[in-house]
C-alpha positions as CSV (number, residue, x, y, z in Angstrom):
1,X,34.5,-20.0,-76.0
2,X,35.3,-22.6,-73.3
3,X,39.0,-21.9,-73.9
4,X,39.4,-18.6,-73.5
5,X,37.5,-18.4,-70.6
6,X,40.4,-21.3,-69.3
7,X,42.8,-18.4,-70.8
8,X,41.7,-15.5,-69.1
9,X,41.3,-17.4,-65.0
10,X,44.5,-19.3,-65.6
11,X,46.2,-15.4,-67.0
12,X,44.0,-14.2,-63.8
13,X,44.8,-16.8,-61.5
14,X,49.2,-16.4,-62.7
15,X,49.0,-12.8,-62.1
16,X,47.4,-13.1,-58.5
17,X,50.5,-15.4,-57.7
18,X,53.0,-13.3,-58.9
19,X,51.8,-10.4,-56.9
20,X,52.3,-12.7,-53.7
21,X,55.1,-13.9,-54.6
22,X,56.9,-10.8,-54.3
23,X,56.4,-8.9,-50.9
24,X,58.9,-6.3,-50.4
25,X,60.8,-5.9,-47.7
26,X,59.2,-3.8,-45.2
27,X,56.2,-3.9,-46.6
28,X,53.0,-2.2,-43.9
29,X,50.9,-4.9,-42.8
30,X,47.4,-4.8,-41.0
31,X,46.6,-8.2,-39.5
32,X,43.5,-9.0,-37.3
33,X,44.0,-11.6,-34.7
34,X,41.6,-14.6,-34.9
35,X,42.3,-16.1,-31.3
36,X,42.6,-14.3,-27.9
37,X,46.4,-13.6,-27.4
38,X,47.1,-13.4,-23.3
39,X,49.8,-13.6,-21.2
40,X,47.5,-15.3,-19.0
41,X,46.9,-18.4,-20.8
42,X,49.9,-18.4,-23.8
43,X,52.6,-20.7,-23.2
44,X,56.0,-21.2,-25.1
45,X,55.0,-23.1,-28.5
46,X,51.4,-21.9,-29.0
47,X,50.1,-20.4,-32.5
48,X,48.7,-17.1,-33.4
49,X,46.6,-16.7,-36.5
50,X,46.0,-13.5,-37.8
51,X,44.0,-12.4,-40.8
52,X,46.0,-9.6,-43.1
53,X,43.3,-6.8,-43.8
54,X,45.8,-4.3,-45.6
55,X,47.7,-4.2,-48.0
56,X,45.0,-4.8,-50.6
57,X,46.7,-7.0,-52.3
58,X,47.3,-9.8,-49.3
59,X,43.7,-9.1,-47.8
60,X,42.5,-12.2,-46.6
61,X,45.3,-13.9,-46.2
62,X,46.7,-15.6,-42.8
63,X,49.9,-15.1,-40.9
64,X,51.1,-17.7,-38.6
65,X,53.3,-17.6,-35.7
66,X,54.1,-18.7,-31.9
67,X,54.6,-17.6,-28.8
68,X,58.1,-18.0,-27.4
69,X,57.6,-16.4,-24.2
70,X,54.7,-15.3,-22.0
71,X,54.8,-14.3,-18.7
72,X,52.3,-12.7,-16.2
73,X,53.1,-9.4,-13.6
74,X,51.5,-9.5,-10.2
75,X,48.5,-7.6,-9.2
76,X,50.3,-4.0,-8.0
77,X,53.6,-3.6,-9.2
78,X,53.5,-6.2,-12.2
79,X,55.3,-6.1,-15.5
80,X,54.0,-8.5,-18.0
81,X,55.7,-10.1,-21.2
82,X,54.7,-11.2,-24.6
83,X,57.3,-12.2,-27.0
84,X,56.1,-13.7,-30.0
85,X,56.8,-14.1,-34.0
86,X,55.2,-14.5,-37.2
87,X,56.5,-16.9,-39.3
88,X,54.4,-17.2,-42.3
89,X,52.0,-15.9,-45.0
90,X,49.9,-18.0,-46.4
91,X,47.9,-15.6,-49.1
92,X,44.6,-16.6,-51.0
93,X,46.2,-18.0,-53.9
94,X,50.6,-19.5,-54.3
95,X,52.9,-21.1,-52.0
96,X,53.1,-20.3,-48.4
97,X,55.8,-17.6,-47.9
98,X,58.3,-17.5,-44.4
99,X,58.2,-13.8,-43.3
100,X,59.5,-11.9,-40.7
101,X,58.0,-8.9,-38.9
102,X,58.2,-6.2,-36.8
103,X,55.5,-4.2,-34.6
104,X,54.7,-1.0,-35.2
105,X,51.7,-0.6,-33.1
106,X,48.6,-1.8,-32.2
107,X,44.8,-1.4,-31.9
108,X,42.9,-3.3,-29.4
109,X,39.3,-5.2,-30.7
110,X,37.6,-1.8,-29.0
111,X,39.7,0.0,-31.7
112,X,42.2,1.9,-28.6
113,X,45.5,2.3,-30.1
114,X,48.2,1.0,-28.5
115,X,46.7,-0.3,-25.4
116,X,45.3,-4.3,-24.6
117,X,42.1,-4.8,-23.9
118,X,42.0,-3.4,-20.2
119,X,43.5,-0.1,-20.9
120,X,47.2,-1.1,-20.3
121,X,49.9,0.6,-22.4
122,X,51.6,-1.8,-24.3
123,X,55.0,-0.6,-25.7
124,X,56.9,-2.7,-28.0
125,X,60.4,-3.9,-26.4
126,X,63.9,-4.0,-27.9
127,X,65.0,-7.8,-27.7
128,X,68.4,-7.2,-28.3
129,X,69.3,-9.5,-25.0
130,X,67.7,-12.3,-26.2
131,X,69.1,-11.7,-29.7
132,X,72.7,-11.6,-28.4
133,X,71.6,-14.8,-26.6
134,X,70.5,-16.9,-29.3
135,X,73.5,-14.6,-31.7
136,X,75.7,-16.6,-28.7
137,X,74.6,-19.8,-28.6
138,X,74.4,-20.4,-32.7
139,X,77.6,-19.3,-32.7
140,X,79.2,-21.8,-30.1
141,X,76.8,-24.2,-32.0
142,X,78.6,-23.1,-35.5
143,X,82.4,-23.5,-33.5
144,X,81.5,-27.3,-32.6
145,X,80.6,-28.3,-35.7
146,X,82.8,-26.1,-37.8
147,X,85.4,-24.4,-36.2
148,X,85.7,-20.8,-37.0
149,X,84.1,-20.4,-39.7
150,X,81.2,-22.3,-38.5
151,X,81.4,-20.0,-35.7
152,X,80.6,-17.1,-37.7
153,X,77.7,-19.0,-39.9
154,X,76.4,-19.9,-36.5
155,X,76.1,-16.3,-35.0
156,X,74.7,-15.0,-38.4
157,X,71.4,-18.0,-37.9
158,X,71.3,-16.8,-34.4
159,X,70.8,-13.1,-35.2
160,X,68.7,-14.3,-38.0
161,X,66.5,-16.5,-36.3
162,X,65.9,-13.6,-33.1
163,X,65.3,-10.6,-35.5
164,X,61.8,-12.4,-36.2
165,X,60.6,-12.0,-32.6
166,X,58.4,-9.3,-31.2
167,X,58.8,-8.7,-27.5
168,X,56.1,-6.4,-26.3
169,X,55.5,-5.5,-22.6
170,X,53.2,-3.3,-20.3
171,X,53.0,-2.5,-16.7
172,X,49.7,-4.9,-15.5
173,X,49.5,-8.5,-14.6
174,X,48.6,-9.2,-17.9
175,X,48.9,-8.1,-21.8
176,X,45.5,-9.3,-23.2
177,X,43.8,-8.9,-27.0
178,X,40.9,-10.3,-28.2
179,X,40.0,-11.7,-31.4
180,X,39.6,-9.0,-33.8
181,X,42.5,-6.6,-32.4
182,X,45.3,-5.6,-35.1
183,X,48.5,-5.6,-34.9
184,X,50.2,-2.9,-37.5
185,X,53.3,-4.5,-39.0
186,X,56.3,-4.3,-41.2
187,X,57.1,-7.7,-42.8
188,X,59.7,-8.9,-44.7
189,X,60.2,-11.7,-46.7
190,X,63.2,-14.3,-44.7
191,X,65.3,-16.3,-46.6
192,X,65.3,-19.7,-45.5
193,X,68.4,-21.7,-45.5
194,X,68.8,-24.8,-47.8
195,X,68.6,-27.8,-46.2
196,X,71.1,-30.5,-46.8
């Protein structure tokens, strides 16, 4: 009796990993945050933990991420900033997973779509300035220690490493959400490169 009930929660257990395991790219995403997010007190480098709430099948689980840029408007004609990324998923049960993401809206803790927690229309931003920034400096990173062909590795990291950010914007002197505010996502699972 004792070992088939060690049969059926291992079986149990095996097929809960498995279905982690593989997230499909572009996959819809609900996460709730668990931590105010601000532009008023986020710096470059701090985390952001959000709990996924949909799909059913990662509910419960955590994403993780940073900020990599926050800055604050001014008071009448102020544009703020908020560029961030999720990194990881770490569901119930199986290995942490890297992840990208990208924002397809959001739902302050008041449950007002696509506005912070003041009433401020927050828009998602196209990063593709940054990207060609960080696309440009892998690259002449890839050229120094490779020549051209590390070049062209180099600008490929680049674009890969910016396509995980999330830049969102609105015109206040601040982008604030509260713990409990979601953030609908599409995420993808990133390859990570092997390290040598």
């Amino acid at each position: 009796m004792k070992t088939t009930v060690l049969v059926v929660a291992a079986a149990a257990s095996l097929a809960t990993l498995c279905i982690a395991a593989e997230l499909k790219p572009k996959t819809d995403f609900t996460v709730k945050l668990l931590a105010p997010l601000s532009t008023e007190t986020a710096k470059k480098g701090d985390k952001i933990t959000a709990q996924v709430t949909s799909p059913a099948e990662y509910a419960g689980a955590i994403m993780e991420g940073e900020v990599k840029e926050s800055k604050s408007g001014n008071k009448f004609k102020g544009k703020s900033t908020l560029l961030f990324t999720f990194q990881t998923l770490a569901p119930k049960t199986g290995p942490v997973l890297p992840v990208s993401s990208d924002v397809k809206g959001f739902t302050n803790s008041k449950g007002q779509k696509n506005v912070d927690e003041e009433g401020a229309i927050v828009e998602k931003k196209n990063n593709l300035g940054k990207m060609a920034a960080v696309t440009g400096a892998g690259a002449l990173i890839g050229a120094l220690a490779g020549g051209g062909k590390g070049a062209a590795i180099g600008a490929g990291v680049g674009a890969g490493a910016a396509l995980v950010m999330i830049q969102v914007g609105a015109k206040a002197p601040n982008i604030r959400f509260d713990p409990g505010a979601e953030i609908q996502l599409s995420v993808s699972p990133r390859r990570e490169e092997a390290k040598k």
